[in-house]
C-alpha positions as CSV (number, residue, x, y, z in Angstrom):
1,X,0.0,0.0,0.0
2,X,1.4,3.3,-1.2
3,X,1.8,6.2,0.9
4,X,-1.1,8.0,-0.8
5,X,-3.3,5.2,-0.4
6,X,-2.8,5.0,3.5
7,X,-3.1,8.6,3.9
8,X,-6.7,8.2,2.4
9,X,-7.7,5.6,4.0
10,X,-6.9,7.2,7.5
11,X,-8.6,9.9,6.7
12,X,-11.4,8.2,5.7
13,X,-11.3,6.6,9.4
14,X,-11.0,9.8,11.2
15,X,-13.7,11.6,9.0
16,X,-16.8,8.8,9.6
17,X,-15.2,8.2,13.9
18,X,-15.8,12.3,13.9
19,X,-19.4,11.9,12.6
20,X,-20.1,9.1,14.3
21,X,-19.3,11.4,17.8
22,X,-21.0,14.4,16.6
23,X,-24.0,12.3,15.4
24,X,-26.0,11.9,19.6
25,X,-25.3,16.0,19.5
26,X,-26.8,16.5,16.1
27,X,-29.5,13.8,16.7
28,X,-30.2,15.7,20.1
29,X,-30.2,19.5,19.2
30,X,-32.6,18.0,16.0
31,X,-35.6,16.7,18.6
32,X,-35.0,19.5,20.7
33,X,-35.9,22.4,18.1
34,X,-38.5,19.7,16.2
35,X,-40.1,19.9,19.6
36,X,-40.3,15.5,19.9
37,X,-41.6,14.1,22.5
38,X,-41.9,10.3,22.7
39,X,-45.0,8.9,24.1
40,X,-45.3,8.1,28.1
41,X,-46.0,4.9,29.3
42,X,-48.0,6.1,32.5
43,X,-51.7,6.1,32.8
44,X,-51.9,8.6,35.5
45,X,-51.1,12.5,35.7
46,X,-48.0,13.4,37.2
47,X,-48.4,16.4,40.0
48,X,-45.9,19.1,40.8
49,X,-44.7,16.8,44.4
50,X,-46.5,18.3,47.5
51,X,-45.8,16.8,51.1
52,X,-49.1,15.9,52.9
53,X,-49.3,16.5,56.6
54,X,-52.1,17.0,58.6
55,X,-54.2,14.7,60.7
56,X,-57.9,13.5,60.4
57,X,-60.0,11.2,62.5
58,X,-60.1,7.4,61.2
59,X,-64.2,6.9,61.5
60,X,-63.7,3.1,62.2
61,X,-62.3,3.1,65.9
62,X,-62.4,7.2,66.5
63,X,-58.5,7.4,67.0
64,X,-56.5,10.0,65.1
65,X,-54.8,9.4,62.2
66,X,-51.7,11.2,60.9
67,X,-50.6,11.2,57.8
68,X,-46.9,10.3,58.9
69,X,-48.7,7.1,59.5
70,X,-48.9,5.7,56.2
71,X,-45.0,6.9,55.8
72,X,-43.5,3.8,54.1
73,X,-46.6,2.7,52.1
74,X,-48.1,4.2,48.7
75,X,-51.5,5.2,49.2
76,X,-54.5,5.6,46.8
77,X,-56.7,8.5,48.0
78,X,-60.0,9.2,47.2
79,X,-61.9,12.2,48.5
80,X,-65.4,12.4,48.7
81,X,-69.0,13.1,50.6
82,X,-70.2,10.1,52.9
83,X,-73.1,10.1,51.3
84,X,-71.0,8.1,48.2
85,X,-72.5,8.3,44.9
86,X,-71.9,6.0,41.9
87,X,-68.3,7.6,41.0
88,X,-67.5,7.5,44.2
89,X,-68.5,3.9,44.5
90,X,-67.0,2.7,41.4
91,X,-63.2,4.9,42.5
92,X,-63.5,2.5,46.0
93,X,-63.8,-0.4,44.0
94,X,-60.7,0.0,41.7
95,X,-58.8,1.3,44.3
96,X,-59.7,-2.3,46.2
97,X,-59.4,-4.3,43.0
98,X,-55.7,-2.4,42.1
99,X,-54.4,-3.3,45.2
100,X,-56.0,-7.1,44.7
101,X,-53.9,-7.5,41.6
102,X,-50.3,-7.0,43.1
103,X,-50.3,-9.9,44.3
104,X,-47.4,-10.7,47.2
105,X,-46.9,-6.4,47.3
106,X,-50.1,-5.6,47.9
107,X,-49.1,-5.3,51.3
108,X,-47.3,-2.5,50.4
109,X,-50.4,-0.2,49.1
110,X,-52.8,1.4,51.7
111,X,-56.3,2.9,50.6
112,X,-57.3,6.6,51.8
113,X,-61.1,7.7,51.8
114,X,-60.7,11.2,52.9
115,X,-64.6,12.1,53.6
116,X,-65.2,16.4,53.1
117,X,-68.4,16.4,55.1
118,X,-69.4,15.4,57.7
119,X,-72.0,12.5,56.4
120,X,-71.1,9.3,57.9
121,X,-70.5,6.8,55.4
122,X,-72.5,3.6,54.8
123,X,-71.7,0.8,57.1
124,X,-71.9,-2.0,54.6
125,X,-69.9,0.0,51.7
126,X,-67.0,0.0,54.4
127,X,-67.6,-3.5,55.3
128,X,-67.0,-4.2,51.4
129,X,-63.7,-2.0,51.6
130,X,-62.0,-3.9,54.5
131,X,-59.0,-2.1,55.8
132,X,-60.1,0.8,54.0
133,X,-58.6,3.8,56.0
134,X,-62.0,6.3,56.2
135,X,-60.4,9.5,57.7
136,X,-62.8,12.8,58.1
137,X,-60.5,15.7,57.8
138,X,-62.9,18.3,59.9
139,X,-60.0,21.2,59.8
140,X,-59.1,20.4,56.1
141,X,-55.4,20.0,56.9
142,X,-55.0,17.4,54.4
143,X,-57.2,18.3,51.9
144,X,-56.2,21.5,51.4
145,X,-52.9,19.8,49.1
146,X,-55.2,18.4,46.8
147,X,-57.0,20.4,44.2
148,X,-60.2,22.1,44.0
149,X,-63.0,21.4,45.9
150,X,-65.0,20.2,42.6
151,X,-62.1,18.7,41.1
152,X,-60.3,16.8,43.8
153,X,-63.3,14.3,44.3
154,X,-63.2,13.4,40.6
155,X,-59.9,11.2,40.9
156,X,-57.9,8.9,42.7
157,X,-54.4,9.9,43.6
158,X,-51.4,8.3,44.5
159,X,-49.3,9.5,47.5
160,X,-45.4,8.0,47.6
161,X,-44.2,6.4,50.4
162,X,-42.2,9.4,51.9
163,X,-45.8,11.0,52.2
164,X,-45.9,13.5,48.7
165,X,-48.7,13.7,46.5
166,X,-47.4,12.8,43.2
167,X,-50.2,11.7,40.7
168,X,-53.7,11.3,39.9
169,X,-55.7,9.2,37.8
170,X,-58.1,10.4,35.2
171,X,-61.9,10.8,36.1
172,X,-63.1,7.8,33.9
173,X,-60.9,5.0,35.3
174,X,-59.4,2.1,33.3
175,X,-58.5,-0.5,36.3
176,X,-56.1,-2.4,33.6
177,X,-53.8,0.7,33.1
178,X,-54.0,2.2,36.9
179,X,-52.9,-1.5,38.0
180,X,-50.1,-1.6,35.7
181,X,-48.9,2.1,36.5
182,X,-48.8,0.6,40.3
183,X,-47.0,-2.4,39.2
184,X,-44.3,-0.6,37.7
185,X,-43.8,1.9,40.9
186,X,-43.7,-1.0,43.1
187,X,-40.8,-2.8,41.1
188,X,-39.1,0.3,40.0
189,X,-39.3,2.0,43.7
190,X,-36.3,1.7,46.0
191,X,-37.3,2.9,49.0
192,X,-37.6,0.5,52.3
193,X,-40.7,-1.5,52.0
């Protein structure tokens, strides 16, 4: 091989080892100003994170609970009136039935029926919710992270186990999807259990 020959082939080398580095920043800076977003895998709405405090009184045996107390757990919340209607019926059961599905880690997901009257909830429908935490929150220190009055009874959130509320779930609720969003927190979440 002549000098001239090797001299072409090396650059040839160095010319496609330069685009081959350049290529991630070109590719990058390309979906950036093309605006490209690729398409989430989560069912639920991500919230800006906001730490719950506060304590309400668990209906069931009249002690106090504190939201510290479910530190360690993820909890599905629901709030609603006592007087539970048909959404708020149907949120209870897939927030039961979600739980169900995990199997062996179920034990790591509490349930959270903040009531925002003060309408004392069917006996039976609690019956049917066993170890369903039913908290009325008389001063509204914990409801007052959530959302709006009106809108804050329309979903089911999802608290993390350090205690921040960090998504909700859309108003017409596919059990499928929210069970698998859970799933994949569980096994993706590294903190104690």
């Amino acid at each position: 091989m002549s000098n001239e020959q090797a001299q072409k082939a090396n650059r040839r080398k160095f010319l496609l080892l330069l685009a081959l580095m350049c290529a991630p920043v070109i590719v990058s800076y390309t979906l950036y100003f093309f605006d490209f977003k690729p398409d989430s895998k989560h069912y639920g709405d991500l919230l800006p994170i906001v730490k719950t405090s506060g304590k309400g009184t668990n209906i069931a045996d009249n002690t106090i609970l504190r939201m510290k107390d479910l530190h360690g757990k993820w909890v599905l919340v629901t709030v609603d009136s006592g007087q539970c209607g048909e959404l708020c019926r149907e949120k209870l059961y897939y927030m039961r039935q979600v739980r169900m599905v995990q199997g062996k880690e179920k034990h790591r997901i509490e349930r959270l029926w903040l009531l925002n009257d003060d309408i004392d909830p069917d006996p039976e429908l609690i019956k049917d919710h066993e170890g369903l935490y039913v908290v009325r929150d008389k001063d509204q220190e914990i409801l007052n992270v959530f959302e709006t009055a009106d809108v804050r009874t329309k979903h089911v959130y999802l608290l993390d186990p350090i205690g921040n509320l960090m998504m909700r779930f859309p108003e017409k609720i596919d059990g499928k999807k929210m069970g698998n969003d859970i799933k994949r927190l569980l096994h993706v979440s590294q903190i104690e259990h």
